[in-house]
DOGUDREN-154488 format. One record per atom (N, C-alpha, C): x, y, z. Coordinates in pm, whole numbers, plus 50000, padded with zeros to 5 digits. Layout:
# DOGUDREN-154488
XYZ...
# end
This chain:
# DOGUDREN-154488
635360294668803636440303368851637440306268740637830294068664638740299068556638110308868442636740303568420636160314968322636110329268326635460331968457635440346068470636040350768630636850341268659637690345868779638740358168774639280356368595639800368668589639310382468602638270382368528637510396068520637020399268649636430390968774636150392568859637130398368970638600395168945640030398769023639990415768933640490416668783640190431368754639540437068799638020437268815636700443468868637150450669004637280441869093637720442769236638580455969255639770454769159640610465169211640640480769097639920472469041639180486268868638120492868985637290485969060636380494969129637240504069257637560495569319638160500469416639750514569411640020513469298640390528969250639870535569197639110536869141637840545369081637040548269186636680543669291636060547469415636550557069431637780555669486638860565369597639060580869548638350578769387638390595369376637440598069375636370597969428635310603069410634610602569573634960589169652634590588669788635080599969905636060601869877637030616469971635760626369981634740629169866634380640469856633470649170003632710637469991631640638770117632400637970243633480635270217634100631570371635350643670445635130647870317636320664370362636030674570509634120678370491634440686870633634690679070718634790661770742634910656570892636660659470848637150656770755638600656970783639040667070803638550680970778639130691870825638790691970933637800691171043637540691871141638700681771224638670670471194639400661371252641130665571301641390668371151642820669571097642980686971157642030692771140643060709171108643100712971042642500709070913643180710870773642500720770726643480726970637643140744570571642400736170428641880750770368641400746870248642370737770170643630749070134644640740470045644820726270115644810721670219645210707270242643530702470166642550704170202641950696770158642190697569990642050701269926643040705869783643540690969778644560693469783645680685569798645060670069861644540664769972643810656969954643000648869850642680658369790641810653469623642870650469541643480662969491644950664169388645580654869439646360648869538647800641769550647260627669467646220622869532645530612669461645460611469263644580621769243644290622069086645570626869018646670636969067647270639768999648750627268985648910620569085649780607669088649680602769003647960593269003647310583268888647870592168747647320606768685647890611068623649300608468533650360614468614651310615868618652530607068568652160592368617652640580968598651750572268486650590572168485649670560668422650320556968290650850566168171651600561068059653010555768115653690560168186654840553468244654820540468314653930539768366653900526868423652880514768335652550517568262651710507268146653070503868065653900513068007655280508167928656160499768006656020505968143657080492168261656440476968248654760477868295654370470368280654220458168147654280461468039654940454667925656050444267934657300454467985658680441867997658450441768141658120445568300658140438868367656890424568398656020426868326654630418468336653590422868416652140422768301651440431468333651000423368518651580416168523650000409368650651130412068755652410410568744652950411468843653130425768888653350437568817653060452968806651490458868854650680451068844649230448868878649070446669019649740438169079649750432769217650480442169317651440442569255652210458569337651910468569338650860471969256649930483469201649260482369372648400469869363647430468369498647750468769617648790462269621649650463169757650390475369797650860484869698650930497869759649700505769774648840502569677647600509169712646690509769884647120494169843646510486169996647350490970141648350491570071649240502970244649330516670230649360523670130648920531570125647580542870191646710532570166645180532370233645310531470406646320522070438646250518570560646980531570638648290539770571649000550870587647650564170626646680563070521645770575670473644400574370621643980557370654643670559270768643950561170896645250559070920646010559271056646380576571067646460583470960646820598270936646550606971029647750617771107647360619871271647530638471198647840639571099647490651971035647510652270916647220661570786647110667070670648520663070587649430669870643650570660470595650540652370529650590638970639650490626970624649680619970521647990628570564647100624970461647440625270331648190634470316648220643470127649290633970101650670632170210651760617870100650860608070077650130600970199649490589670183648720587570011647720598269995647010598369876647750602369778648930608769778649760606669637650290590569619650480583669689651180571169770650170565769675649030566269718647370554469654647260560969509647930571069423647730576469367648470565269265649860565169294651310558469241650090540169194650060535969382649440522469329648300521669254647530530269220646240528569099646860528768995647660539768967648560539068824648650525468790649350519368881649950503768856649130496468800647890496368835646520490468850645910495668769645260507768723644410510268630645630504468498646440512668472647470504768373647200491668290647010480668345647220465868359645670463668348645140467768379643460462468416642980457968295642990463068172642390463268083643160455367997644700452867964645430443467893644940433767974645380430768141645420417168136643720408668143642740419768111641380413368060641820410867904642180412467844642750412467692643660400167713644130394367768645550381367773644450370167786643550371367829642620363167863641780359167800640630369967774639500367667717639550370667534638430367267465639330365367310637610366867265637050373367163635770370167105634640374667127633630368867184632190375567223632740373367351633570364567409633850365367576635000381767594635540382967539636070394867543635250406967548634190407267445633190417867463632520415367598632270403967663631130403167760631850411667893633130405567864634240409267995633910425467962634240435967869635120447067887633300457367908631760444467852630710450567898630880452468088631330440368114631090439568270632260449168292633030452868276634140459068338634010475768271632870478668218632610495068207631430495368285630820489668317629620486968400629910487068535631090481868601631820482568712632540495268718633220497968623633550513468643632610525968661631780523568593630610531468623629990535368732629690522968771629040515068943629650523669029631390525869027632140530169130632110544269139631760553569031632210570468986630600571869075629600563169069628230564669101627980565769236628590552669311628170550769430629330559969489630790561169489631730564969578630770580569663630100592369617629510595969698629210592569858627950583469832626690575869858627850565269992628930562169925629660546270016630050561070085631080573270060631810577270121630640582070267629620590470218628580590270308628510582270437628300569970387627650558670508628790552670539629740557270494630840556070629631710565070721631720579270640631940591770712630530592770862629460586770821628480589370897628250577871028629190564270968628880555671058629760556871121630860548771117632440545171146633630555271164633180562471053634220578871054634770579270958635510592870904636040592870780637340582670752637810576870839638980568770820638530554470741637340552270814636750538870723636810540770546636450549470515636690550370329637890548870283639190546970398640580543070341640140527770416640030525670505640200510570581639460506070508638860505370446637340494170369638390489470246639530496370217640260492770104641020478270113641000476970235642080469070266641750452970278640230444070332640680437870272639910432270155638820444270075639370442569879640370440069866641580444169893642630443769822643390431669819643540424869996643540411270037642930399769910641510405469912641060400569855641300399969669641720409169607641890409469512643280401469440644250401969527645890398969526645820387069514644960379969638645130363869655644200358269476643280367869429642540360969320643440365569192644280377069174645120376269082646000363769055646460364169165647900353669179646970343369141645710338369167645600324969186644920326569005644390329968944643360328068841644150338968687644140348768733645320355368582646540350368586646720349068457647770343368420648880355268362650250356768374651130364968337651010367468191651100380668148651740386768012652410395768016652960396367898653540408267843653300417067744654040422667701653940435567564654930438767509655860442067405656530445867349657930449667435658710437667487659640436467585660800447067543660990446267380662080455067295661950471267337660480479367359660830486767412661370495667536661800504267591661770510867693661490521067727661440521167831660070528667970661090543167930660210553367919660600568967879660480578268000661380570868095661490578168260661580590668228662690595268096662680612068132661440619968110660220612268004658840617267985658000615868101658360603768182657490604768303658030613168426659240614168450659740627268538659420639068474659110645368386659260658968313657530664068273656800653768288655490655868255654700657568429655350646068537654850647568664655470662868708656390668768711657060680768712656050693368672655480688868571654650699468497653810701168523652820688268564651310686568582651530694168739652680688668856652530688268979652620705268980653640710468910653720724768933652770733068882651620730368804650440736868734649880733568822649910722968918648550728368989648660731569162649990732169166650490738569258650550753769322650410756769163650590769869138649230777569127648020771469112646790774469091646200773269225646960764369329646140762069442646930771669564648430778269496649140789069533648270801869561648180805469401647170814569382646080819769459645670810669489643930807669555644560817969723645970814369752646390818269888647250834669914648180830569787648530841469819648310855169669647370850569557647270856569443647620853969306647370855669199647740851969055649340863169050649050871969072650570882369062651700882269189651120870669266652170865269401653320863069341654700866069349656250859269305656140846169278656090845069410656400826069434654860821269343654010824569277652830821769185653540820269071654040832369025654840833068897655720822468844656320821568977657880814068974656970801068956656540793069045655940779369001655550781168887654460790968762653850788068701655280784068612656090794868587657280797868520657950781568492658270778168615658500764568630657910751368546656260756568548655460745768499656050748068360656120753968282656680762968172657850751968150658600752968218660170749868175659800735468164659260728368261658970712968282658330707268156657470717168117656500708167962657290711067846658240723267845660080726667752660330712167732660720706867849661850701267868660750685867854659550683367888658790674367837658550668567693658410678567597658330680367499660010678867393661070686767451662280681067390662270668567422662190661567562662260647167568661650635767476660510641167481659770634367380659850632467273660460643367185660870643567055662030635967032663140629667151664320621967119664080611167163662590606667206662850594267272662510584967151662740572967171662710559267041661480557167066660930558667207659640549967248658560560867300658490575667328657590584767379656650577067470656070582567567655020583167630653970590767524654370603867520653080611267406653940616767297653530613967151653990620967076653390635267021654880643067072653930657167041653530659166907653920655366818653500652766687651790649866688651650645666740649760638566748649100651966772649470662466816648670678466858648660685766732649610677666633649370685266554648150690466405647290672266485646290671166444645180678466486644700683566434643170691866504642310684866565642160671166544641380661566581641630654966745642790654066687643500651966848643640660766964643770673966893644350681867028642640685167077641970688466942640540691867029640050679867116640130665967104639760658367193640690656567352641590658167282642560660067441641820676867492641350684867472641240692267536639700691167592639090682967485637790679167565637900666667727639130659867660639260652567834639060656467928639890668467886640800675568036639500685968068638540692168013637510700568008636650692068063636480676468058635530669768100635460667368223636470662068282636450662168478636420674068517637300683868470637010698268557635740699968513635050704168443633790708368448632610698668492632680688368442631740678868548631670672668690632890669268744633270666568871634140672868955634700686568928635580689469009635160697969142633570706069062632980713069180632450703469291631920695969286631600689369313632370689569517633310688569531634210692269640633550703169706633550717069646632990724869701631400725469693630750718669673629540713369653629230704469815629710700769809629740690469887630090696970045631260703970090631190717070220630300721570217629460728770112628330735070130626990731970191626760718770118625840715270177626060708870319627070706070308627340700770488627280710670614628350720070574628690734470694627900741070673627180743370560626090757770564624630754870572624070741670508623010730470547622820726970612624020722870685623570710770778623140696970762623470691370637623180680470613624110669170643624060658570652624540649070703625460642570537626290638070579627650629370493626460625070380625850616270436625110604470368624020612570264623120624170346622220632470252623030639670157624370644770193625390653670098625080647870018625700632769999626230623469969625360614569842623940617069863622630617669773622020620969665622450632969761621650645569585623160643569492624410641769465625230635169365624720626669308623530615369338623290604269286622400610469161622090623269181620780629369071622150632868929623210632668903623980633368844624550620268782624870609968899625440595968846624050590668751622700589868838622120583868799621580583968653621620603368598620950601568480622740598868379623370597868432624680593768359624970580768368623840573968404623840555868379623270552768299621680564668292620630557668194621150565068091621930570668073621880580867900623310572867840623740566467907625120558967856624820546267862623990539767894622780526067867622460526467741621850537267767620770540567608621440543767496622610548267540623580558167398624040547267300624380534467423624960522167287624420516767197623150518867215622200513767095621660526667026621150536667091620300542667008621320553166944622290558866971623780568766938624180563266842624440548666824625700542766741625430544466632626750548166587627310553966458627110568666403626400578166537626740593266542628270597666587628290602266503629520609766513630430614666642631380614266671631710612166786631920629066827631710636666766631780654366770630570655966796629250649766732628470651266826627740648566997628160633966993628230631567130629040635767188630600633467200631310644467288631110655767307631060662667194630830675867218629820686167252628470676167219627000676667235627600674467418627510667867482627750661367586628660672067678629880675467633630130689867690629530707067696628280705967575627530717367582626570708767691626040701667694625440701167814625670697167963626870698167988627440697868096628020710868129628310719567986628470731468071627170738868067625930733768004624650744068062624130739068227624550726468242624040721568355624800732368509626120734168467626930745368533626420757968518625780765568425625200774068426623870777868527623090762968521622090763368599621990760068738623400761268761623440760468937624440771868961624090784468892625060799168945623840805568999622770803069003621640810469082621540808369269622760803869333622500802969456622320815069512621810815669644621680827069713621770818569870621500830269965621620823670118620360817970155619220820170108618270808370095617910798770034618960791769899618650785169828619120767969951618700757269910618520749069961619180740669883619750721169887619970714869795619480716669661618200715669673617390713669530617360720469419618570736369482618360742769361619520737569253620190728769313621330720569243621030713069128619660702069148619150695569102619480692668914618610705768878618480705068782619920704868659620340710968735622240713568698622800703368686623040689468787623040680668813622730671868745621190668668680620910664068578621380661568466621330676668386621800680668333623050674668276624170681668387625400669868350625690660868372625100655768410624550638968444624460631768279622920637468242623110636768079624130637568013625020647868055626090655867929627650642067939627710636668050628660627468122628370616768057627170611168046626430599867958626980597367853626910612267793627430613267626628970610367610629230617867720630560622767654631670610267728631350600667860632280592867868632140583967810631320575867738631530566967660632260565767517632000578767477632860582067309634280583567234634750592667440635800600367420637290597767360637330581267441638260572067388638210567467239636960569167225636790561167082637330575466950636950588167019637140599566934638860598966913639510598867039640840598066999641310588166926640870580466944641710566066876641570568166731640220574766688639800577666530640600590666485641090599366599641740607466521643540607666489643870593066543645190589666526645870576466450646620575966372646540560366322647010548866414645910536766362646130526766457646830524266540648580527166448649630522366538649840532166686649390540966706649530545866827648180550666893647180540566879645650540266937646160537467073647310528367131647580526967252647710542867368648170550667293649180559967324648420567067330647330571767234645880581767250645090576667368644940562667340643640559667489644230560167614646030561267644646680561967752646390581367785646690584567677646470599067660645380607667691644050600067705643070605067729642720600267866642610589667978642910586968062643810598168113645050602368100646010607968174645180625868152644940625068063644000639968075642910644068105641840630068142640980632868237641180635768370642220626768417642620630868559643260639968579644370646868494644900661968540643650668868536643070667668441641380678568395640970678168531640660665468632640200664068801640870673268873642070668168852643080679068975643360692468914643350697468786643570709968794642220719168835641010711668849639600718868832639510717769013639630711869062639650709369242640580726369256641910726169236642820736469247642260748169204641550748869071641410764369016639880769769076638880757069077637920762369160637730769469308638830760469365639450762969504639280777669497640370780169418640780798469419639640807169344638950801969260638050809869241637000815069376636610802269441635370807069567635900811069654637220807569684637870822069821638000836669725638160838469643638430849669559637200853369560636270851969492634860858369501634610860869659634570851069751634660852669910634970864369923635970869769907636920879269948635900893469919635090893169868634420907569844633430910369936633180899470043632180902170130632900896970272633980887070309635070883870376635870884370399636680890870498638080890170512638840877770446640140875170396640930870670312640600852570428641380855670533641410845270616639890837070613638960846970679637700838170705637150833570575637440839870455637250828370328637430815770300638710818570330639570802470321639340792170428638790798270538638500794170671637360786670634636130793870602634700788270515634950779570419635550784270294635700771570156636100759070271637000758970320637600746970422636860738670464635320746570561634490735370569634650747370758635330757870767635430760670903634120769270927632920765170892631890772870946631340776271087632080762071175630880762571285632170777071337633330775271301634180784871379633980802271345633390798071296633230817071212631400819571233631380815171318629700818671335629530828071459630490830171532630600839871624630840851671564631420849371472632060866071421631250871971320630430861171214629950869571130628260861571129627550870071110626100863571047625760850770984625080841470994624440831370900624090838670761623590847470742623060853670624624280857270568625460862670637626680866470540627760854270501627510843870600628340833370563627630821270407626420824870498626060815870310625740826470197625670838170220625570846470125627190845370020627960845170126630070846970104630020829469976629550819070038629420806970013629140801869886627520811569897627190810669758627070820369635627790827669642628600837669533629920830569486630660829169586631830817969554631210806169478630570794569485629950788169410629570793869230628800802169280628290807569154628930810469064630130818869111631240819269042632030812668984632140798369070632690784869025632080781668904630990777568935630080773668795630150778468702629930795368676630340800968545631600797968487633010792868558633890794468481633820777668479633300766168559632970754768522631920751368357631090760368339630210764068266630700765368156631850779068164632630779368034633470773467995634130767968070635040759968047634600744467946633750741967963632550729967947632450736167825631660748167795631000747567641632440753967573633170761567603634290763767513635040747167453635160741467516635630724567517635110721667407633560720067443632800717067358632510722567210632400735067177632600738467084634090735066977634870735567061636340732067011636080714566947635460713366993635070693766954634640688966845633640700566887632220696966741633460704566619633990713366632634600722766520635830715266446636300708866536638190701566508637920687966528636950678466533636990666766588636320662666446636750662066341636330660666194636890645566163636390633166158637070623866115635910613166043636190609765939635430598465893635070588365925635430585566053635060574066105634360573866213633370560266215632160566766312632580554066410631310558366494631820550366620631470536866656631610528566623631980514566596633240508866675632790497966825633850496566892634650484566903635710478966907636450467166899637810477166985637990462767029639860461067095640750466367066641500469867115643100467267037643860473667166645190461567215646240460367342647190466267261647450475467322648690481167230650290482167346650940484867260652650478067318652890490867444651960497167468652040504567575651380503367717651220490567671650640484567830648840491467859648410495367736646990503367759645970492967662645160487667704643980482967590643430494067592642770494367494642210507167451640250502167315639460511867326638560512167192639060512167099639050505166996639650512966865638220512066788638030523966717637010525766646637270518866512636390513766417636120507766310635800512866229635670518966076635100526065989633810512365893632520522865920631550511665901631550506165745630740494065751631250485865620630650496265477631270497365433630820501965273631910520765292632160518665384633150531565396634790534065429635580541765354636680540465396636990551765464638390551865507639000559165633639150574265552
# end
């Protein structure tokens, strides 16, 4: 228990937020059905969640430092853990969307901490064994959350994928307290509240404004005005940053080519690999007919080849260049998007498949490196601050790609659907619109919207990608070791191999 009781308490609650974004997916048409809920709530459902974790995750790793990582860790779970309990009791959409910003706040806490306080602990080849088991567990969770959300939307009901949280979490709290031991980090500095108010401001109103759009238009006022807003918030993000002693992000680091192209491959990486995925997932349910659990399946043709190609990558990859795997890895995640714009009203799951694959492969590549690319394109002393940095831009990359896809497939909708019954359909409201219009025009409406998704999922993916391979120029290859940095983030730090310098 003392050996690996710690890693086993991390694991627990490292899986169990990493679930929660990915389990919602399969479980959306029962909640619209249940709840009422319009497209945008389901939106927002996904977003309140990813964009929270977001929002806060560098802010609350710097608290965690001078308040202590295990005790910041535990409160992490316990709001998570009521949180969850808020998100199942949920008697409408509302409720749902605070609740999952709510679980959003406590993962922050928690992903934060996870990885230092495996670092306070473990020291050596036991350190490597730990942070093997604890990417292996993260993995596990992006894989199965589908597949779990499934077989419990299908058994119990969609409320069980928040109740199942609860007592992990029981469970996780009582093994913190009892087996990790307290640390800290660099007590001298302080927490850069005005970077974490001014950056949540920005992120929340960018994608507010995109999931605006989707409702009332890109040239809507109140569209403008939010975007305008988002505008002023990253102003006023960015002056902050430049006066603070301690930054969350230094804008200075963009000014590297190396850096900004990998931050833009983050944020390119969840939207284009997982964000359709949502509307993927209605489809095959309301217009299929398939069940939670079968939805819930054909995703596994994606996790799965993104287990074996990130298995294989650590041995047979190492010491390729990290522009090629990342960026290799985003050209093929956005061809895999390419190859699922061929739907039509007779296409079936399977024409997904291959697409799927595809970026399945391309996910392989590209999540294992990505951290390691930033850390090489910044000096040591703020490797903390890049691997916090890339984390926080995968998950806006989640929630802004949920939001902009949103509006893309009611928008394409709209050329064969009235405005309403679009949004009505993306939603998951099929069985209700089957009186009024054809089976042949509703999955015809369905899958044009899709198709459409994909191409700009598609491009989005290889533009990324190209930007990677082109600006992601650094001498150092990928070679992985530690390093806890005073920002409450352990992080990869890459190594430059022996007989070479930086």
């Amino acid at each position: 228990m003392r050996t690996w009781g710690p890693l086993t308490a991390v694991c627990l609650s490292t899986f169990m937020l990493l679930l929660d974004v990915t389990i919602a997916v399969v479980a959306l048409p029962d909640m619209a059905a249940s709840l009422h809920a319009s497209l945008s709530d389901l939106q927002w459902v996904m977003d309140g969640y990813a964009l929270a974790l977001a929002a806060v995750l560098l802010g609350t790793g710097a608290a965690a430092d001078i308040l202590g990582r295990r005790r910041v860790h535990v409160v992490g779970v316990v709001v998570f853990a009521a949180a969850s309990l808020l998100c199942g009791t949920a008697g409408g959409p509302g409720m749902l969307v605070a609740s999952r910003a709510l679980q959003g706040l406590g993962a922050a806490a928690m992903f934060a901490t996870t990885l230092p306080l495996l670092a306070s602990v473990y020291q050596g080849r036991r350190r490597s064994v730990a942070l093997g088991v604890w990417g292996a567990v993260s993995g596990a969770a992006a894989a199965v959350g589908p597949v779990v959300g499934g077989l419990l939307t299908d058994g119990p009901g969609w409320r069980w994928i928040f109740y199942v949280n609860l007592p992990v979490s029981v469970a996780a709290v009582w093994l913190t307290l009892r087996v990790v031991p307290e640390s800290h980090g660099a007590r001298e500095r302080r927490v850069d509240w005005a970077g974490t108010a001014t950056f949540a401001a920005f992120a929340g109103a960018l994608t507010y404004g995109a999931v605006r759009a989707g409702q009332h238009g890109w040239g809507d006022t109140g569209t403008l005005l939010t975007f305008a807003a988002a505008l002023a918030a990253l102003a006023c993000f960015l002056v902050a940053e430049r006066r603070s002693a301690d930054p969350l992000l230094d804008p200075r680091l963009f000014l590297k080519p190396a850096f900004s192209g990998v931050m833009m491959g983050a944020l390119a990486f969840n939207a284009a690999a997982f964000s359709l995925m949502a509307y993927d997932s209605i489809w095959l349910q309301t217009l299929l007919g398939m069940s939670p659990v079968r939805g819930g399946l054909v995703f596994l043709w994606l996790s799965l080849s993104s287990f074996v190609v990130a298995a294989a990558g650590g041995r047979l990859l190492h010491g390729v260049p990290a522009r090629i795997t990342v960026g290799g890895g985003l050209l093929l995640i956005g061809t895999g998007q390419f190859c699922m714009t061929g739907l039509d009203a007779g296409s079936t799951a399977s024409a997904l498949i291959p697409g799927l694959v595809l970026a399945g492969v391309g996910t392989g590549l590209v999540s294992p490196g990505i951290a390691g690319a930033a850390l090489a394109a910044v000096p040591p002393e703020r490797s903390g601050m890049a691997g916090g940095a890339v984390n926080t831009f995968r998950q806006l990359g989640y929630a802004l790609g949920i939001a902009v896809y949103g509006t893309v497939v009611t928008s394409r909708m709209n050329d064969t659907l009235p405005h309403d019954a679009a949004h009505a359909l993306a939603g998951g409201a099929a069985g209700a619109l089957r009186g009024a219009f054809s089976e042949q025009a509703l999955r015809t409406a369905f899958a044009s919207g899709l198709n459409t998704a994909a191409v700009v999922a598609g491009l989005t993916a290889t533009v990324a990608g190209a930007l990677v391979v082109t600006l992601v120029r650094t001498p150092r290859a990928a070679r992985t070791g530690v390093t806890n940095s005073g920002s409450g983030t352990l992080t990869e730090e890459t190594v430059p191999p022996r007989g070479r310098g930086r």
